[in-house]
C-alpha positions in Angstrom: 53.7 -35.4 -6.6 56.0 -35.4 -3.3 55.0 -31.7 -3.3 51.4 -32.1 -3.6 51.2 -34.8 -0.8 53.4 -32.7 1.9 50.8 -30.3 1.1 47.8 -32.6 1.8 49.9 -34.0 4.6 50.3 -30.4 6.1 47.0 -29.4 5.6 45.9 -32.7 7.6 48.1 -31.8 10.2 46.6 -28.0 10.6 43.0 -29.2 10.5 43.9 -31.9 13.5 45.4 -29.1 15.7 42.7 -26.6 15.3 39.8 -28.9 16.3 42.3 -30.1 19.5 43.0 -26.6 20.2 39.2 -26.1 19.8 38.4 -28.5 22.8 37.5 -27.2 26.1 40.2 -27.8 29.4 39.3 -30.9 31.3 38.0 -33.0 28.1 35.1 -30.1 28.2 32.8 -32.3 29.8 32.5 -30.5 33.2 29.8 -33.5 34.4 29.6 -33.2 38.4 29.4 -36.5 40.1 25.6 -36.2 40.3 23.3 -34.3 39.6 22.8 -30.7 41.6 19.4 -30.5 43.7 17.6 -27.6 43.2 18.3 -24.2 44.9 15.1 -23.4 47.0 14.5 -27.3 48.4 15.2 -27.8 51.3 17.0 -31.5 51.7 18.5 -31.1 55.1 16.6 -33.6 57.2 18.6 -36.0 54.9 22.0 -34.7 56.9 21.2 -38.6 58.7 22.4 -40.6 56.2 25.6 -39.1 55.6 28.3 -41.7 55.8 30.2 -42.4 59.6 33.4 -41.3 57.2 32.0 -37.9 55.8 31.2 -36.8 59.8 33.6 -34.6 61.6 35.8 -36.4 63.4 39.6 -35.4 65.0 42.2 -37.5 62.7 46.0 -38.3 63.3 47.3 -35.5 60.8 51.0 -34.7 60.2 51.6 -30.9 59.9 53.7 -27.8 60.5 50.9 -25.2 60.1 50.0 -23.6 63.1 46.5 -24.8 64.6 43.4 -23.0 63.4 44.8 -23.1 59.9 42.2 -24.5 57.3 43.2 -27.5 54.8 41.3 -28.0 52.1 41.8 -30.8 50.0 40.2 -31.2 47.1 41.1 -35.1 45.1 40.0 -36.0 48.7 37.3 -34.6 49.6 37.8 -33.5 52.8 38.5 -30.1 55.0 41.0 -30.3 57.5 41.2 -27.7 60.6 44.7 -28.2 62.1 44.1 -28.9 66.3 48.2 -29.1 66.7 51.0 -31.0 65.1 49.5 -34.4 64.9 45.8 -33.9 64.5 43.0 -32.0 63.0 39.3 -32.5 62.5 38.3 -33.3 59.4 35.2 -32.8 57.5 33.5 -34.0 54.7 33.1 -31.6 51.8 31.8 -31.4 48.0 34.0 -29.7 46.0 33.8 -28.2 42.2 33.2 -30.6 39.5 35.6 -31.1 36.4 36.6 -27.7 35.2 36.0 -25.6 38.6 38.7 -27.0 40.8 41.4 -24.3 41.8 44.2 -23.9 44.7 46.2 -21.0 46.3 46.6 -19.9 49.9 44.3 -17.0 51.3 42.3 -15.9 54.6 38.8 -15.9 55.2 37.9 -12.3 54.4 34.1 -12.0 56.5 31.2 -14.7 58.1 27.7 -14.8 57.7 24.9 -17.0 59.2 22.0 -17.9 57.3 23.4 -15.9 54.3 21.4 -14.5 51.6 22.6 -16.2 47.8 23.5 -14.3 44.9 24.6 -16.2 41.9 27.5 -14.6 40.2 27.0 -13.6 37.1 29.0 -16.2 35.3 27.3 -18.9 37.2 24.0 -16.9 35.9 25.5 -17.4 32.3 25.9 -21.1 32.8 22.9 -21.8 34.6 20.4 -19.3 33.4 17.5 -20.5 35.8 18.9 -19.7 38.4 17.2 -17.1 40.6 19.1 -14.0 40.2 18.7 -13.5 45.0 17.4 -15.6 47.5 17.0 -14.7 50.7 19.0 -17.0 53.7 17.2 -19.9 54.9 16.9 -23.9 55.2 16.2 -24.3 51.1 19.2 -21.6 50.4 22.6 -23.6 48.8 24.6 -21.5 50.7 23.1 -23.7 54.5 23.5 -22.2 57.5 27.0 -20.4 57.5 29.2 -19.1 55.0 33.1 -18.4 55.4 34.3 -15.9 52.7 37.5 -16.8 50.5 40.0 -13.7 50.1 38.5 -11.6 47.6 37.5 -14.5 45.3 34.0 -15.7 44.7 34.1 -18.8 46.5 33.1 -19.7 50.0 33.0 -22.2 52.5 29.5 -22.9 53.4 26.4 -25.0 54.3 24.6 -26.8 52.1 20.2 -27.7 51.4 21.5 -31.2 49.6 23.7 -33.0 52.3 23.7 -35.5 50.0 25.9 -33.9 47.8 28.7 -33.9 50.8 31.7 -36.4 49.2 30.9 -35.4 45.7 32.1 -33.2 42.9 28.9 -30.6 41.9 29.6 -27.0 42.8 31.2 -24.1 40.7 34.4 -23.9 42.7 33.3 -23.2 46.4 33.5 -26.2 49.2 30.1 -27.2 50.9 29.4 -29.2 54.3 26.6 -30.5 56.2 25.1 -27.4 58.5 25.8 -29.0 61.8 29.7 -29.1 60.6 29.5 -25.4 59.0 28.4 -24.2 62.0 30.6 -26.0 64.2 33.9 -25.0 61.6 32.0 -21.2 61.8 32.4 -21.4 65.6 35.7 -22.3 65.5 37.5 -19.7 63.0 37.7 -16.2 63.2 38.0 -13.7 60.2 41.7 -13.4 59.0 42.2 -17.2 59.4 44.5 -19.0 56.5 42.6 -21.2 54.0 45.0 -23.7 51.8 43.2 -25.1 48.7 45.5 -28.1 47.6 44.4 -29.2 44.2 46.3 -31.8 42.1 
């Protein structure tokens, strides 16, 4: 009997860790914050009603990293350009939802205005729909500037929803308001260090 219900007991036990081991990081829910507009419509005109707190705006900001240097902080929402020791300009960003958050320390690899989209292929195997190109332009998701990350596949760019600035919706790559990508675009060259802090 004792041997028959360590048995049942261990068998119990089995079944429980497969189906947690089943479950997907991050609960497996990967919900954004809201729901993502779609690519192609172009939302910028609604850049006005972005709050006074997700505008660029110089900040009192402790740091040792020499200015130029790019902070991005993801649980906060926010990029930070470092101006010198004690402040930066900060901007509002969305970030990736559950599941698509990273971190590491890189450089922006190239620049583009008005670039052209490609979906990459595993975002095509997410989100089948999804035009496979589309050409640079006020509906595009990438806005009006994108800043190239290393040699990952995330980017620092503009954005057709500005009302998805301060929220968690995008595969991995940081998006801000136009006017502020094109103001951070005309502020850092190529080579420039990017550091991603996630917690």
């Amino acid at each position: 009997m004792l041997r028959v219900t360590s048995a049942l007991i261990a068998g119990f036990l089995l079944a429980l860790m497969l189906i947690v081991s089943a479950q997907p990081f991050s609960g497996g829910t990967y919900k954004p914050t809201m729901e993502e507009p779609p690519p192609g419509v172009d939302n910028t005109a609604r850049d006005v009603e972005l709050p006074p707190e997700l505008r660029r705006t110089p900040v009192s900001y402790r740091s040792d990293y020499p200015p130029g240097t790019i902070i991005v902080n993801t649980s906060d929402r926010f990029l930070y350009l470092i101006q010198s020791q004690t402040v930066a300009l900060r901007y509002g960003i969305g970030v990736g939802r559950d599941g698509f958050q990273w971190g590491g320390i890189y450089k922006i690899s190239r620049k583009a205005e008005w670039p052209d989209w490609t979906p990459p292929p595993e975002m095509i195997e997410r989100q089948p729909y999804l035009p496979r190109f589309m050409a640079g332009g006020p509906g595009n998701p990438m806005g009006a500037a994108a800043l190239y990350i290393g040699a990952t596949v995330y980017r620092i760019h503009g954005t057709n929803a500005p009302e998805t600035i301060g929220q968690a919706v995008s595969s991995g790559c940081f998006r801000l308001v136009n006017e502020d990508v094109q103001d951070l675009f005309a502020r850092v060259p190529v080579g420039t260090k990017v550091i991603v802090q996630h917690q």
